[in-house]
C-alpha positions as CSV (number, residue, x, y, z in Angstrom):
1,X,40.1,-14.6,-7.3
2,X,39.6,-11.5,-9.3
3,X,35.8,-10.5,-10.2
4,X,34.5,-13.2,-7.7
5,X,32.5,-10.6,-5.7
6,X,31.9,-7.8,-8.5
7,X,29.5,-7.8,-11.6
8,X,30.5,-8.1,-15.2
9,X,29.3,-5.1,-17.3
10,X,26.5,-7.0,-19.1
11,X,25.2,-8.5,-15.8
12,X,24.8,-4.4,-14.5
13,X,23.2,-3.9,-18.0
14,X,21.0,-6.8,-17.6
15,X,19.6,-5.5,-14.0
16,X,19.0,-2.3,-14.9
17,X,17.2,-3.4,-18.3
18,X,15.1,-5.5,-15.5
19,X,14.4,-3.0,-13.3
20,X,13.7,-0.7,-16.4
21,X,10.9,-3.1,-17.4
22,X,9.5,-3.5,-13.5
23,X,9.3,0.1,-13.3
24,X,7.6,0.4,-16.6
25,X,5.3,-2.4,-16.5
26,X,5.0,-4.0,-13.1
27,X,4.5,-0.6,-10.9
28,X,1.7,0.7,-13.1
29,X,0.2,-2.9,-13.4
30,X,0.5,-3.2,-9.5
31,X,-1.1,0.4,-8.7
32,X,-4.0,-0.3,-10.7
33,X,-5.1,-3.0,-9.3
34,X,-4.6,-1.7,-5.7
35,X,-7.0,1.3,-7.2
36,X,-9.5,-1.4,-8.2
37,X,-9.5,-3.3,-5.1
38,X,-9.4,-0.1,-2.8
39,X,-12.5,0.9,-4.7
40,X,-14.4,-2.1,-4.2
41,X,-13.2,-2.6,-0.4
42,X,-14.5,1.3,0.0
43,X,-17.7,0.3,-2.0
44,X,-18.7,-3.1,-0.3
45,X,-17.6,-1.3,3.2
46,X,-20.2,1.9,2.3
47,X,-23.1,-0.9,1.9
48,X,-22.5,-2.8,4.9
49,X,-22.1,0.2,7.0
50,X,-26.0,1.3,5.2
51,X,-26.9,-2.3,6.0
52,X,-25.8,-1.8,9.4
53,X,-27.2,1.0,10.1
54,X,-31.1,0.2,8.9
55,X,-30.9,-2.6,11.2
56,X,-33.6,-3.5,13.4
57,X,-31.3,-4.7,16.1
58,X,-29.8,-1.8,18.5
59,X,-26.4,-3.4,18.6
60,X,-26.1,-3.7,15.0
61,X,-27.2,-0.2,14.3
62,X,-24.1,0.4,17.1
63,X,-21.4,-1.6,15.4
64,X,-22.0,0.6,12.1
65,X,-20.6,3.6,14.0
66,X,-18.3,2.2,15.7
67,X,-16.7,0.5,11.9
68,X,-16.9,4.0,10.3
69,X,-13.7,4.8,11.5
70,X,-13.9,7.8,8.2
71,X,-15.4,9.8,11.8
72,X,-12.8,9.0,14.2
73,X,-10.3,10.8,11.6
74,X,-12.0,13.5,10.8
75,X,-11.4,14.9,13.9
């Protein structure tokens, strides 16, 4: 039952050629679209909270300070 729980040489080889490749091209891949969709998130959450705020309704106006949580952590 020799080699039934280890890894041959070429299947260490392969996994590290994987993770080689992940690291090269799947992690940069990944963290630009997280920059793209953080951007837009940040850009579509800037108008609402100017929509919000020029708002004829009192409550409305209210909410928009009470979603720009960029105040609370400033603290």
């Amino acid at each position: 039952m020799q080699g039934k729980w280890g890894a041959t040489d070429a299947e260490v080889g392969e996994q590290d050629s994987r993770g080689a490749v992940f690291l090269r091209k799947t992690v940069p891949e990944s963290a630009a679209q997280i920059k793209v969709i953080a951007k837009s998130f940040q850009d579509m959450m800037g108008r609402l909270l100017v929509m919000l705020a020029q708002h004829t309704d009192a409550n409305l106006r209210f909410l928009a300070v009470r979603l720009d949580f960029n105040q609370h952590y400033r603290r």
